[in-house]
DRENVO-750106 format. One record per atom (N, C-alpha, C, O): atom name; residue in one letter; x negated, y negated, z negated; residue number from 1. Coordinates in nm, 2 decimals, m for minus. Example, Ala and Ser with C-alpha at 12.3 -4.5 7.8 and 13.67 -1.06 7.14 Angstrom:
! residues 2
- N, a, m1.32, 0.57, m0.78, 1
- CA, a, m1.23, 0.45, m0.78, 1
- C, a, m1.32, 0.33, m0.78, 1
- O, a, m1.42, 0.33, m0.85, 1
- N, s, m1.28, 0.22, m0.71, 2
- CA, s, m1.37, 0.11, m0.71, 2
- C, s, m1.29, 0.00, m0.79, 2
- O, s, m1.34, m0.11, m0.80, 2
END
This chain:
! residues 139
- N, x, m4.29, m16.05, m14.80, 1
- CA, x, m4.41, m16.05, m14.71, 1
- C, x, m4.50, m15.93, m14.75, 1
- O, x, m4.53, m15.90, m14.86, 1
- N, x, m4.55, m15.86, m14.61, 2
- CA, x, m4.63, m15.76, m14.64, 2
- C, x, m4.78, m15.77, m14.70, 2
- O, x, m4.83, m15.71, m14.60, 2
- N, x, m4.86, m15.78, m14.76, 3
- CA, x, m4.99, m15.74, m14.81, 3
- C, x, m5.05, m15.73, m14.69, 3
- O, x, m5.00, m15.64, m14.61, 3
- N, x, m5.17, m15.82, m14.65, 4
- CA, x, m5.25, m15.73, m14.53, 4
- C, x, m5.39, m15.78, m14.56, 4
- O, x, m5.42, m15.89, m14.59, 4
- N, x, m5.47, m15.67, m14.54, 5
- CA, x, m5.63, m15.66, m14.60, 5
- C, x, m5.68, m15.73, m14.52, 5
- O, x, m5.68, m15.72, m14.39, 5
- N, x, m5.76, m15.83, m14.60, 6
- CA, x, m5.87, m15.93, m14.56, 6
- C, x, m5.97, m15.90, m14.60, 6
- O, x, m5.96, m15.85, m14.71, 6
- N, x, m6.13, m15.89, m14.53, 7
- CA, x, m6.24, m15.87, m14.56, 7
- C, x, m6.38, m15.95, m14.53, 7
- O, x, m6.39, m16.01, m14.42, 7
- N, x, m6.46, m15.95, m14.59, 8
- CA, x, m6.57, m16.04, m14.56, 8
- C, x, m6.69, m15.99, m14.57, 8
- O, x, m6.69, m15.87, m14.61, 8
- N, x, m6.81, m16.03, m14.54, 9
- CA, x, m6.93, m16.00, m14.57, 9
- C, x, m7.04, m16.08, m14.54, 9
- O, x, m7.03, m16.16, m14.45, 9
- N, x, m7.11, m16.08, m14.59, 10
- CA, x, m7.21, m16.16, m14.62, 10
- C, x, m7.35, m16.08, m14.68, 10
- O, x, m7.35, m15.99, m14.77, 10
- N, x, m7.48, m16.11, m14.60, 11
- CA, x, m7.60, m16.08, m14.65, 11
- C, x, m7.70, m16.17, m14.75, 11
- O, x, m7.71, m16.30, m14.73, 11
- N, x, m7.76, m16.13, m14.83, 12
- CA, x, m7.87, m16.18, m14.90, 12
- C, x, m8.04, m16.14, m14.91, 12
- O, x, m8.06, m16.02, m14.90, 12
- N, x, m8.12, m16.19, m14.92, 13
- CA, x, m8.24, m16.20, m14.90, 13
- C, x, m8.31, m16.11, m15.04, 13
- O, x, m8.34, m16.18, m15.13, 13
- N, x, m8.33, m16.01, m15.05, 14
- CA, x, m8.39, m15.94, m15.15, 14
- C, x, m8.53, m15.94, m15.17, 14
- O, x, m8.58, m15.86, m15.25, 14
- N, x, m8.61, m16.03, m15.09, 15
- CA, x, m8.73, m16.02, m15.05, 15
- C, x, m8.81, m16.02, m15.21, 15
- O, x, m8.77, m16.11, m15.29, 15
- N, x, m8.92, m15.91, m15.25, 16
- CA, x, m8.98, m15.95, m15.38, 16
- C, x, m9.10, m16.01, m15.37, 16
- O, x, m9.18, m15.97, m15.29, 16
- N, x, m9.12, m16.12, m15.45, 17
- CA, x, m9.28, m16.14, m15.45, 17
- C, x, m9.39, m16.05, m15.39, 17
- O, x, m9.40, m15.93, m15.41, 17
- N, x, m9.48, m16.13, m15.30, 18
- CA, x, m9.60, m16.07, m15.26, 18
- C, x, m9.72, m16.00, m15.38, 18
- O, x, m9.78, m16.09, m15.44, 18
- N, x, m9.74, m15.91, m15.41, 19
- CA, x, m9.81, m15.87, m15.55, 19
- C, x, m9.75, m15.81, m15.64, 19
- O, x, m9.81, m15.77, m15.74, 19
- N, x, m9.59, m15.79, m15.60, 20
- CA, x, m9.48, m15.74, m15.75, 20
- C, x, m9.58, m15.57, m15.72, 20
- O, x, m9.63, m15.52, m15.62, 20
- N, x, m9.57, m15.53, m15.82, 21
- CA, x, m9.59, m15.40, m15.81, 21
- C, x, m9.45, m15.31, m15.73, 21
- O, x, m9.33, m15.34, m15.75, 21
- N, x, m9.51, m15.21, m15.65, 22
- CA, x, m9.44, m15.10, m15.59, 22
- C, x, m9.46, m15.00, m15.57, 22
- O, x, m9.47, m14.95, m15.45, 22
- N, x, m9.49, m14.92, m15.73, 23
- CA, x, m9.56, m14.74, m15.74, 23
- C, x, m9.40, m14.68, m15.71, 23
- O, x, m9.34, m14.62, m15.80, 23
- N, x, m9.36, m14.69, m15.63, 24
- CA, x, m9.25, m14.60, m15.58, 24
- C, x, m9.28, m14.46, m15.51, 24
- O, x, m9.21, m14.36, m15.48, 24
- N, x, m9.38, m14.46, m15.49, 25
- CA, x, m9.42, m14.34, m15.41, 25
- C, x, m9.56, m14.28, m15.48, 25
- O, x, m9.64, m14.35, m15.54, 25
- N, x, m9.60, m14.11, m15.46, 26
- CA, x, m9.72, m14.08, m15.49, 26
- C, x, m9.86, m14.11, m15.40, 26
- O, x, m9.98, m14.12, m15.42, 26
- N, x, m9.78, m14.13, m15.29, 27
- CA, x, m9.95, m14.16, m15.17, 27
- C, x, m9.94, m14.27, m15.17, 27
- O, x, m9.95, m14.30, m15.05, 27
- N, x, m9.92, m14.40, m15.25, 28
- CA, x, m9.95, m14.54, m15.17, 28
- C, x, m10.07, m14.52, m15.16, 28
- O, x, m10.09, m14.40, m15.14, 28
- N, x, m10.19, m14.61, m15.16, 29
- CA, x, m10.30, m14.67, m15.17, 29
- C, x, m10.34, m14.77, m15.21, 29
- O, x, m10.45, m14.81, m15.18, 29
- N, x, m10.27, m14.84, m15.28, 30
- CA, x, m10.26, m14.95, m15.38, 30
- C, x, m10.11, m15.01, m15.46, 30
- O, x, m10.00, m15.02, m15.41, 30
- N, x, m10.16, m15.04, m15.58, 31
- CA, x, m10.05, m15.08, m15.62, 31
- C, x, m9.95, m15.20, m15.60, 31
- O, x, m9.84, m15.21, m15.63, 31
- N, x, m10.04, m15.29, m15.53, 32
- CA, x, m9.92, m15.42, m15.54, 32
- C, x, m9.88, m15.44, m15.40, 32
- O, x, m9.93, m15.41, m15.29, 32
- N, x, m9.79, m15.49, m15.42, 33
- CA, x, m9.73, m15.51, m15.28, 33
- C, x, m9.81, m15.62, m15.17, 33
- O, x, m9.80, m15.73, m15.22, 33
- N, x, m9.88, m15.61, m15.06, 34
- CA, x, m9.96, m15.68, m15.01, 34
- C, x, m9.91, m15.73, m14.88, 34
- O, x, m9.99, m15.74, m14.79, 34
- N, x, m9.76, m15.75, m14.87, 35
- CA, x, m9.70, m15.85, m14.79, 35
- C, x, m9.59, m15.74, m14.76, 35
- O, x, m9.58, m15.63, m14.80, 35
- N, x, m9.48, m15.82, m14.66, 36
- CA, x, m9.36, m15.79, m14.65, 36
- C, x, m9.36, m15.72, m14.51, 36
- O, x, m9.44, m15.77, m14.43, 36
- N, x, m9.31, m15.65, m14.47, 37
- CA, x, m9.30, m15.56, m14.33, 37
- C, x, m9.17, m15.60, m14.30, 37
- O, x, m9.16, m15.68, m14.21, 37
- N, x, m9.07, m15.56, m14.35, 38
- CA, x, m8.90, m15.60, m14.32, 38
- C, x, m8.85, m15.59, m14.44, 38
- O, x, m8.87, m15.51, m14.54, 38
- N, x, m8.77, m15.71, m14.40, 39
- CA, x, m8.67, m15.81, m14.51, 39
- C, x, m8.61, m15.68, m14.59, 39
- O, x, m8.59, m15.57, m14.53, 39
- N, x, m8.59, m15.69, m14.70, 40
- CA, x, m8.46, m15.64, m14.77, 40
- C, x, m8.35, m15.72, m14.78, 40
- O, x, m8.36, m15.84, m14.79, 40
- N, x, m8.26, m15.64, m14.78, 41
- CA, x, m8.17, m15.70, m14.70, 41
- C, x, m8.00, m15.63, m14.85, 41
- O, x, m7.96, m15.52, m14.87, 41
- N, x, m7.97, m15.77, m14.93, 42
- CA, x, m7.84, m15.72, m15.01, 42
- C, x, m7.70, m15.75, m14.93, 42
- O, x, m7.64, m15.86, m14.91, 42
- N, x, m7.67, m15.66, m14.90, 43
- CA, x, m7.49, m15.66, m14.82, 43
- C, x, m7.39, m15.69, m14.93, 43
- O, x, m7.44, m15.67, m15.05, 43
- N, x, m7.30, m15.71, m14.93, 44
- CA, x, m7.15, m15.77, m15.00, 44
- C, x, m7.05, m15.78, m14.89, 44
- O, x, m7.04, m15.86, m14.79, 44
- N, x, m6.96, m15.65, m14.92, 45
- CA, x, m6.87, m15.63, m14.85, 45
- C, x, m6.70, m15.66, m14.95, 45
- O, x, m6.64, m15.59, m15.03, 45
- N, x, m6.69, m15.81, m14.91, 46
- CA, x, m6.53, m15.82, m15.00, 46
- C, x, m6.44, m15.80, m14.93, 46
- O, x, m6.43, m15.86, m14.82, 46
- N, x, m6.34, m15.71, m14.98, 47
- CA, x, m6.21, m15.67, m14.95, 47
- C, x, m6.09, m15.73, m15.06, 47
- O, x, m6.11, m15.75, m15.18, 47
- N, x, m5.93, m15.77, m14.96, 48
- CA, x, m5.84, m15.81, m15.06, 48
- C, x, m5.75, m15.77, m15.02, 48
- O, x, m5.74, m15.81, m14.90, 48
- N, x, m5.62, m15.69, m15.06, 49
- CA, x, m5.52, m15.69, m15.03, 49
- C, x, m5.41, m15.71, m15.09, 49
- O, x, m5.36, m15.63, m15.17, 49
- N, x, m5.35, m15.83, m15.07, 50
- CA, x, m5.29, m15.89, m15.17, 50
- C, x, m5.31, m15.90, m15.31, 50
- O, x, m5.39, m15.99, m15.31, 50
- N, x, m5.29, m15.88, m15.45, 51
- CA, x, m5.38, m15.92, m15.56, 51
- C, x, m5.51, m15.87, m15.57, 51
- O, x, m5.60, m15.92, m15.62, 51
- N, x, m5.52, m15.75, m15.50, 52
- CA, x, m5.64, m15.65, m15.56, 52
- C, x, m5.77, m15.68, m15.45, 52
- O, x, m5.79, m15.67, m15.33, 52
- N, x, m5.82, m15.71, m15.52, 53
- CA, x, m5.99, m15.76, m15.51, 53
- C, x, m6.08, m15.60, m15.48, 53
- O, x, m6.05, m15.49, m15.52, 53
- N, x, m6.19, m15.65, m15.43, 54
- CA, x, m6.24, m15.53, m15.43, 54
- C, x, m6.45, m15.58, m15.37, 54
- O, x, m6.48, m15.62, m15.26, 54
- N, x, m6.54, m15.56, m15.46, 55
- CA, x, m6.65, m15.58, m15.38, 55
- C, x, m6.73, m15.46, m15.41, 55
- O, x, m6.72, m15.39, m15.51, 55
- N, x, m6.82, m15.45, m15.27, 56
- CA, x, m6.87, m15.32, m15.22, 56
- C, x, m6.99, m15.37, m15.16, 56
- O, x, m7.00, m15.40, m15.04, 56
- N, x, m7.12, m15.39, m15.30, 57
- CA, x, m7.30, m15.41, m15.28, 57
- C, x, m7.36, m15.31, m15.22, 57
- O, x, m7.36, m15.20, m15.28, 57
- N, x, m7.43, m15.32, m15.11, 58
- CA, x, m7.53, m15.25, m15.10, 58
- C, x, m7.71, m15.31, m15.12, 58
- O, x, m7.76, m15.41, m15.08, 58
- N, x, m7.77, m15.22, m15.17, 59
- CA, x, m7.94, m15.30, m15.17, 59
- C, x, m8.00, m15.20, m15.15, 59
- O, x, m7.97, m15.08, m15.18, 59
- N, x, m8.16, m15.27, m15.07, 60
- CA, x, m8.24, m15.15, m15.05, 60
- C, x, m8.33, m15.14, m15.13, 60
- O, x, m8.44, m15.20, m15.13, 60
- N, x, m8.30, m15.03, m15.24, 61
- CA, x, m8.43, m15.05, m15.32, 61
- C, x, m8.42, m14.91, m15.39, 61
- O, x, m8.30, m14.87, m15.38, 61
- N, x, m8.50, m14.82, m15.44, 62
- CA, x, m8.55, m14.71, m15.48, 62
- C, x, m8.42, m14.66, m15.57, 62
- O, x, m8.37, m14.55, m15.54, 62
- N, x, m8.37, m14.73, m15.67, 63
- CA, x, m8.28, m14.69, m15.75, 63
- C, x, m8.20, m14.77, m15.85, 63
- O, x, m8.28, m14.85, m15.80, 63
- N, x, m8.13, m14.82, m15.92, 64
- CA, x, m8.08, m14.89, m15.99, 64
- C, x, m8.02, m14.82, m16.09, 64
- O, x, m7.94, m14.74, m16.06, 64
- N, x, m8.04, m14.86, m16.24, 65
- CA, x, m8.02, m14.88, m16.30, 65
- C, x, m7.93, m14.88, m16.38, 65
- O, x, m7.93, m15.01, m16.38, 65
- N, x, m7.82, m14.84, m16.46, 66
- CA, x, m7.72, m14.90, m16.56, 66
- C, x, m7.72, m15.03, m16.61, 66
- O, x, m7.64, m15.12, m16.59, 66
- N, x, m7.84, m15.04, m16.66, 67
- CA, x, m7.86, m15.14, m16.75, 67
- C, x, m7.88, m15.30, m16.61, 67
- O, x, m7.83, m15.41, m16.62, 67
- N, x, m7.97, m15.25, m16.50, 68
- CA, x, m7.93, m15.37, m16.42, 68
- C, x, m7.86, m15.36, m16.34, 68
- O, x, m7.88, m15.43, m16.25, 68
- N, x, m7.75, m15.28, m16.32, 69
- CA, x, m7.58, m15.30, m16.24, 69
- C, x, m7.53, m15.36, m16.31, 69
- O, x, m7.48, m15.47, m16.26, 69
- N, x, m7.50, m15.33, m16.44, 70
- CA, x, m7.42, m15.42, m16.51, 70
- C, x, m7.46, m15.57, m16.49, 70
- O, x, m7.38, m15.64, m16.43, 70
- N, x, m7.56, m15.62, m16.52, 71
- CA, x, m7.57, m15.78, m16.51, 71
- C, x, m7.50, m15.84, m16.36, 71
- O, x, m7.42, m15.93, m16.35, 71
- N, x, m7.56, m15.76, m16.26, 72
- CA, x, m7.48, m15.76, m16.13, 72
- C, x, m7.36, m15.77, m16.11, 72
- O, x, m7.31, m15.85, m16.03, 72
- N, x, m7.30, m15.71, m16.17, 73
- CA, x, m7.14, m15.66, m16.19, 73
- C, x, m7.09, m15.75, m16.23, 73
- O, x, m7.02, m15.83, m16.17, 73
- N, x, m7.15, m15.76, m16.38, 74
- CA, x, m7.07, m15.94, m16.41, 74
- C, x, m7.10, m16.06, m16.36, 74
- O, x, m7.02, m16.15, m16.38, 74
- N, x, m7.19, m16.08, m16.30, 75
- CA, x, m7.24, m16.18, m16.22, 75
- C, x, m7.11, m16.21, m16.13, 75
- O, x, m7.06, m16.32, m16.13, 75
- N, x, m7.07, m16.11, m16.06, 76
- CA, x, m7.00, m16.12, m15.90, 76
- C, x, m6.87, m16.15, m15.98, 76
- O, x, m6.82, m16.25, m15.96, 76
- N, x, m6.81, m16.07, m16.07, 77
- CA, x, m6.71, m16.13, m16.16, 77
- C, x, m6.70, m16.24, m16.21, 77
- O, x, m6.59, m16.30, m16.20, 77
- N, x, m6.83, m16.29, m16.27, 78
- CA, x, m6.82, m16.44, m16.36, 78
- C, x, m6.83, m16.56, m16.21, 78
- O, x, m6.84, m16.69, m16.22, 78
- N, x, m6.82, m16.46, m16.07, 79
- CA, x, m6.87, m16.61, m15.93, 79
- C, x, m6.74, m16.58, m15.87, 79
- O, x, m6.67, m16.68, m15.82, 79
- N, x, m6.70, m16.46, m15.86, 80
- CA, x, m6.59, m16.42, m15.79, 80
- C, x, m6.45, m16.42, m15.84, 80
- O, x, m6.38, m16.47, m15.75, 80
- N, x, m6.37, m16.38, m15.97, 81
- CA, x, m6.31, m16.35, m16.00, 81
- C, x, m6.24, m16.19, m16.02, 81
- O, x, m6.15, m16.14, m16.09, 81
- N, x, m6.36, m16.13, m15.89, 82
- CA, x, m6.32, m15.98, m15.89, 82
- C, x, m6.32, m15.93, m16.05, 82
- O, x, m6.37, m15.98, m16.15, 82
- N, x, m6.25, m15.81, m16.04, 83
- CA, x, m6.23, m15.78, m16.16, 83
- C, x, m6.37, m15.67, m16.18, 83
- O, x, m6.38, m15.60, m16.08, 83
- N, x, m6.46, m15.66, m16.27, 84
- CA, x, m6.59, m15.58, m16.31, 84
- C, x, m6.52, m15.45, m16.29, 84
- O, x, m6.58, m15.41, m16.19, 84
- N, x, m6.45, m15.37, m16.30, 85
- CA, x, m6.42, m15.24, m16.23, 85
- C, x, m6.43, m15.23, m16.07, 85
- O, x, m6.48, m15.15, m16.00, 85
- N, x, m6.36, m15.32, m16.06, 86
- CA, x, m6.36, m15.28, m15.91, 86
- C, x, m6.49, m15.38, m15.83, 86
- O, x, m6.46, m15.41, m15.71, 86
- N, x, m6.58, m15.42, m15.88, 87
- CA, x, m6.70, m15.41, m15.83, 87
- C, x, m6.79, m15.29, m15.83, 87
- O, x, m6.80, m15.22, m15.93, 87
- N, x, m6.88, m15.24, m15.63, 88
- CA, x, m6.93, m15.12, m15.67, 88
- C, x, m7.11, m15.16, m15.61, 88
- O, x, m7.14, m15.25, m15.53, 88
- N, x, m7.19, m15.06, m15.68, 89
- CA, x, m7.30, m15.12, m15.64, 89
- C, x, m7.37, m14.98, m15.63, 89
- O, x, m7.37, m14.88, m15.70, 89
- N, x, m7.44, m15.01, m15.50, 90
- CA, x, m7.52, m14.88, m15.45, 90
- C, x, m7.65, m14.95, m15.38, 90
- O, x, m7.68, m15.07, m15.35, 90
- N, x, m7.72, m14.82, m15.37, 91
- CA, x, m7.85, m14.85, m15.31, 91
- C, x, m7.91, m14.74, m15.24, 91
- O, x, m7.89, m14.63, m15.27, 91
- N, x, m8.01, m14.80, m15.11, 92
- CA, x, m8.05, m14.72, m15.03, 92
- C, x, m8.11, m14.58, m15.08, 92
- O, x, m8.08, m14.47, m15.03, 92
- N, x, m8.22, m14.59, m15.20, 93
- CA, x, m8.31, m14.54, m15.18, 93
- C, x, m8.42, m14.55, m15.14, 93
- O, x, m8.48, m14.45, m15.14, 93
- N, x, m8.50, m14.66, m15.09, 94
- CA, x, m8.55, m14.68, m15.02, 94
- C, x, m8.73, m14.65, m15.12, 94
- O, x, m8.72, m14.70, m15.23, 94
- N, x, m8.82, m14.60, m15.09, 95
- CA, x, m8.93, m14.58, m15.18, 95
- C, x, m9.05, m14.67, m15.13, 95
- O, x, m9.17, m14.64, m15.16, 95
- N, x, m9.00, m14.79, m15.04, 96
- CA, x, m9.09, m14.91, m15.00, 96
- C, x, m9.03, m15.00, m15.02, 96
- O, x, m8.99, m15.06, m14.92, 96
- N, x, m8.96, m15.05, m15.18, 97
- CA, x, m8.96, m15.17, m15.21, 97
- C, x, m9.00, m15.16, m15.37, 97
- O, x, m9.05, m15.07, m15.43, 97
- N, x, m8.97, m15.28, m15.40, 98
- CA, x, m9.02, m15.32, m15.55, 98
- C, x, m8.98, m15.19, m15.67, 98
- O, x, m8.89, m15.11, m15.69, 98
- N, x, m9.08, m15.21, m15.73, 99
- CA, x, m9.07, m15.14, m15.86, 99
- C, x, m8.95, m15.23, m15.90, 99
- O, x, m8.94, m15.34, m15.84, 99
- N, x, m8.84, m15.21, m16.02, 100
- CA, x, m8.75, m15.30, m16.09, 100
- C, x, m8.73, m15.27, m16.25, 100
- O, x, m8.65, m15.30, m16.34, 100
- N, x, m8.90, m15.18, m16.22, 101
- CA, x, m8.92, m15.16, m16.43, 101
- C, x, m9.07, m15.12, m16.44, 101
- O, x, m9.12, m15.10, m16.33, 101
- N, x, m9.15, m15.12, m16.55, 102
- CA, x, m9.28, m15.09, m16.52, 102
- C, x, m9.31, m14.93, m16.47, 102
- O, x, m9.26, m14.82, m16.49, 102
- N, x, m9.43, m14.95, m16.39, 103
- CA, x, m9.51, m14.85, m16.37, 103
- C, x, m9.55, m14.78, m16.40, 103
- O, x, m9.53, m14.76, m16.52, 103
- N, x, m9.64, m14.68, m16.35, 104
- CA, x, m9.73, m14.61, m16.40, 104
- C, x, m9.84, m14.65, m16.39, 104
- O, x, m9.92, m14.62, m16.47, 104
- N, x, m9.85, m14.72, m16.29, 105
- CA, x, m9.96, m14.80, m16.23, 105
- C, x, m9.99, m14.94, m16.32, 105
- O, x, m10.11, m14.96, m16.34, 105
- N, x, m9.90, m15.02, m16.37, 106
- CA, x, m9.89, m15.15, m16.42, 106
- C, x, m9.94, m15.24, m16.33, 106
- O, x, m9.91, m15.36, m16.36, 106
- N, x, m10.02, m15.24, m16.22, 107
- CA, x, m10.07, m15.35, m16.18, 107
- C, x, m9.89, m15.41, m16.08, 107
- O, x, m9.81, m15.36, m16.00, 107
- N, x, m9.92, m15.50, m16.14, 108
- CA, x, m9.79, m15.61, m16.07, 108
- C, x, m9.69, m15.61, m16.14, 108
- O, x, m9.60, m15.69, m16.12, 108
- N, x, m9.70, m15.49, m16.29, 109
- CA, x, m9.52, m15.51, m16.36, 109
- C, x, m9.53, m15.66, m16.42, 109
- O, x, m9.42, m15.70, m16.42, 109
- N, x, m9.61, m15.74, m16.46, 110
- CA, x, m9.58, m15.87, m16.50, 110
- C, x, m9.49, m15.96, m16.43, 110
- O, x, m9.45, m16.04, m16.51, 110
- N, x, m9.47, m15.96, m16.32, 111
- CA, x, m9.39, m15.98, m16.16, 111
- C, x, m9.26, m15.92, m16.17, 111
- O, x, m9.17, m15.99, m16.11, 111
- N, x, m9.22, m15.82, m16.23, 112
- CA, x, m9.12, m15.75, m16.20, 112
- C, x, m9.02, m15.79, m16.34, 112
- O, x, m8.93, m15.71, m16.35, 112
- N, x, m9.01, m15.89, m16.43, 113
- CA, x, m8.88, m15.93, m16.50, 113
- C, x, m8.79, m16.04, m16.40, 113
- O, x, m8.67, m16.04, m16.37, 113
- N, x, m8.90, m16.13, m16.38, 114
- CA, x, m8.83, m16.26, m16.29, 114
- C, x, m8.76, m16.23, m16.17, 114
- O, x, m8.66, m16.28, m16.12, 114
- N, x, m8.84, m16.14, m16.13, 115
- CA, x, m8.75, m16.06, m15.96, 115
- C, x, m8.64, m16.03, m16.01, 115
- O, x, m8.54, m16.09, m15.98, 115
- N, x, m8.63, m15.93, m16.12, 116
- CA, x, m8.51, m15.83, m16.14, 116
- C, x, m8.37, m15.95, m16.21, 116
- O, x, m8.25, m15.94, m16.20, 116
- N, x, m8.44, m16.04, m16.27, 117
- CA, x, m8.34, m16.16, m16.35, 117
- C, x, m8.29, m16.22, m16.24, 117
- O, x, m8.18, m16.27, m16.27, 117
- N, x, m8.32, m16.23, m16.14, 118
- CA, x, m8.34, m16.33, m15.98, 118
- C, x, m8.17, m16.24, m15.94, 118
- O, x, m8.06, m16.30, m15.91, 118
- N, x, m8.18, m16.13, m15.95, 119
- CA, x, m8.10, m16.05, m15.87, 119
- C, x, m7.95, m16.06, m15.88, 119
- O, x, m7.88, m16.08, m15.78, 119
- N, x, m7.89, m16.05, m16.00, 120
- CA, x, m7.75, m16.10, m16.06, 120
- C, x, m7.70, m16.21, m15.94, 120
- O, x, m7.60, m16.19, m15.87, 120
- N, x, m7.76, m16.29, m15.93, 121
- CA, x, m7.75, m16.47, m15.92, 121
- C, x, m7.73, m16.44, m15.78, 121
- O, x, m7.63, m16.48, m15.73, 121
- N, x, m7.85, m16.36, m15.70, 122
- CA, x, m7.87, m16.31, m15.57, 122
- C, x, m7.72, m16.26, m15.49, 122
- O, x, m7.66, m16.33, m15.41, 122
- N, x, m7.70, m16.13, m15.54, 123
- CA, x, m7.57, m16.08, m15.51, 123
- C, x, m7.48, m16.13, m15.52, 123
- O, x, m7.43, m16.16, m15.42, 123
- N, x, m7.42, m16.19, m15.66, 124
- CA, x, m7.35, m16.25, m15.68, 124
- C, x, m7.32, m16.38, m15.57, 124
- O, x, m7.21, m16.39, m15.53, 124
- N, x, m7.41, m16.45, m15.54, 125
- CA, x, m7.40, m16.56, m15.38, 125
- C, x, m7.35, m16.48, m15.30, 125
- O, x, m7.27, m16.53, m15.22, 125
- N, x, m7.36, m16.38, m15.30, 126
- CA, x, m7.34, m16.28, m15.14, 126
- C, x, m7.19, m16.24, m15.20, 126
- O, x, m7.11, m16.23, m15.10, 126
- N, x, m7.14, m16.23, m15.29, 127
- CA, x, m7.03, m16.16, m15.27, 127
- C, x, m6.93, m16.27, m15.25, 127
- O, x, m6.82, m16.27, m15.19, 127
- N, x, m7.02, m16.39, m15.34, 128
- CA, x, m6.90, m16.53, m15.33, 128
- C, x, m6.88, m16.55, m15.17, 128
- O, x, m6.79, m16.57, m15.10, 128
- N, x, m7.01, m16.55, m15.16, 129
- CA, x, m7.04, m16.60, m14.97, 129
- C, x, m6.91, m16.50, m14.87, 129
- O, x, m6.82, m16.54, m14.79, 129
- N, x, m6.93, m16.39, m14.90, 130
- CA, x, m6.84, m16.28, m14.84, 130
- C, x, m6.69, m16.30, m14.87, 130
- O, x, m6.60, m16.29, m14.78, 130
- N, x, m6.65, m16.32, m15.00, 131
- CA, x, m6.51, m16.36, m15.05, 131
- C, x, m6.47, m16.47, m14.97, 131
- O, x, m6.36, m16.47, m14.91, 131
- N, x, m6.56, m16.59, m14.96, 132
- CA, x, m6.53, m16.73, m14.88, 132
- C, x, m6.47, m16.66, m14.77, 132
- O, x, m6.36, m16.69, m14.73, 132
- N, x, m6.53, m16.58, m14.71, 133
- CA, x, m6.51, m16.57, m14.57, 133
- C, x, m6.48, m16.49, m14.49, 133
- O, x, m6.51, m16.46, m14.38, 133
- N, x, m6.33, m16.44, m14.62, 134
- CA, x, m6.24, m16.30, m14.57, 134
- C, x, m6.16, m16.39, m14.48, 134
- O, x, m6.11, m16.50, m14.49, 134
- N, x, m6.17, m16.27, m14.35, 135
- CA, x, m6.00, m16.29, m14.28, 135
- C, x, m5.94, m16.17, m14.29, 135
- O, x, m6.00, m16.07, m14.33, 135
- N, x, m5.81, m16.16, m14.25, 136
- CA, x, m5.66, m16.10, m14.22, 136
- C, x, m5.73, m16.00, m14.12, 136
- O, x, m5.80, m16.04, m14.03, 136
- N, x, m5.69, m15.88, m14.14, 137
- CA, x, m5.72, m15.80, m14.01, 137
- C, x, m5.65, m15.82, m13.90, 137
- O, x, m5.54, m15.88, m13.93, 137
- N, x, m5.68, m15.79, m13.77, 138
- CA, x, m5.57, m15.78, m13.66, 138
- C, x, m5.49, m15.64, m13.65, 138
- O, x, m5.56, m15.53, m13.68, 138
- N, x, m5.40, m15.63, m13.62, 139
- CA, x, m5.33, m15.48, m13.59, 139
- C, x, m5.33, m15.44, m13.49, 139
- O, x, m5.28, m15.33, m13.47, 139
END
């Protein structure tokens, strides 16, 4: 029997606390976040073709980290089964969302461990969510 690629996806709610700090930029005009404009929004795109697994995160947020991809990574491994290589994790860029280490500013990093701890758990739903709910392509 031939191998044929199944794929899924699934979104997650990245939304951060109202108040987290977000000095991502030079011109804000204040430092804490003082409500939400539009959702952030985490994608989990799972692919499988026959043994080989494959998940492909996207998030909107300024930048990420080594040190917090990895928890991510294993997260979606320790929910999924995917193998931690072939989990990939990217991000927009985006310089209107949360800080996810302290500031320069400080007002709101107190806010910003519990968000960033939140996140593993976060993705990780989305990619299980997305795995649940691969189908078979059509040809």
């Amino acid at each position: 029997m031939t191998a044929q690629l199944r794929a899924g996806v699934a979104r997650t709610n990245l939304n951060p606390p109202i108040g987290i700090s977000h000095g991502n930029w030079g011109a804000q005009t204040h430092a804490r976040a003082a409500g939400i404009d539009l959702d952030l929004v985490g994608t989990a795109l799972v692919l499988a073709n026959g043994d080989t697994q494959v998940a492909i995160l996207d998030t909107e947020f300024c930048t990420v980290t080594r040190e917090l991809a990895r928890p991510i990574r294993e997260a979606v491994t320790a929910l999924t089964g995917i193998p931690f290589d072939n989990v990939r994790l990217s991000y927009t860029h985006t310089h209107s969302g949360p800080s996810l280490g302290p500031t320069w500013l400080h007002e709101g990093d107190e806010m910003v461990p519990e968000y960033v701890n939140s996140l593993p758990h976060r993705l990780a739903g989305a990619a299980a969510t997305g795995a649940a709910s691969r189908t078979a392509s059509s040809s």
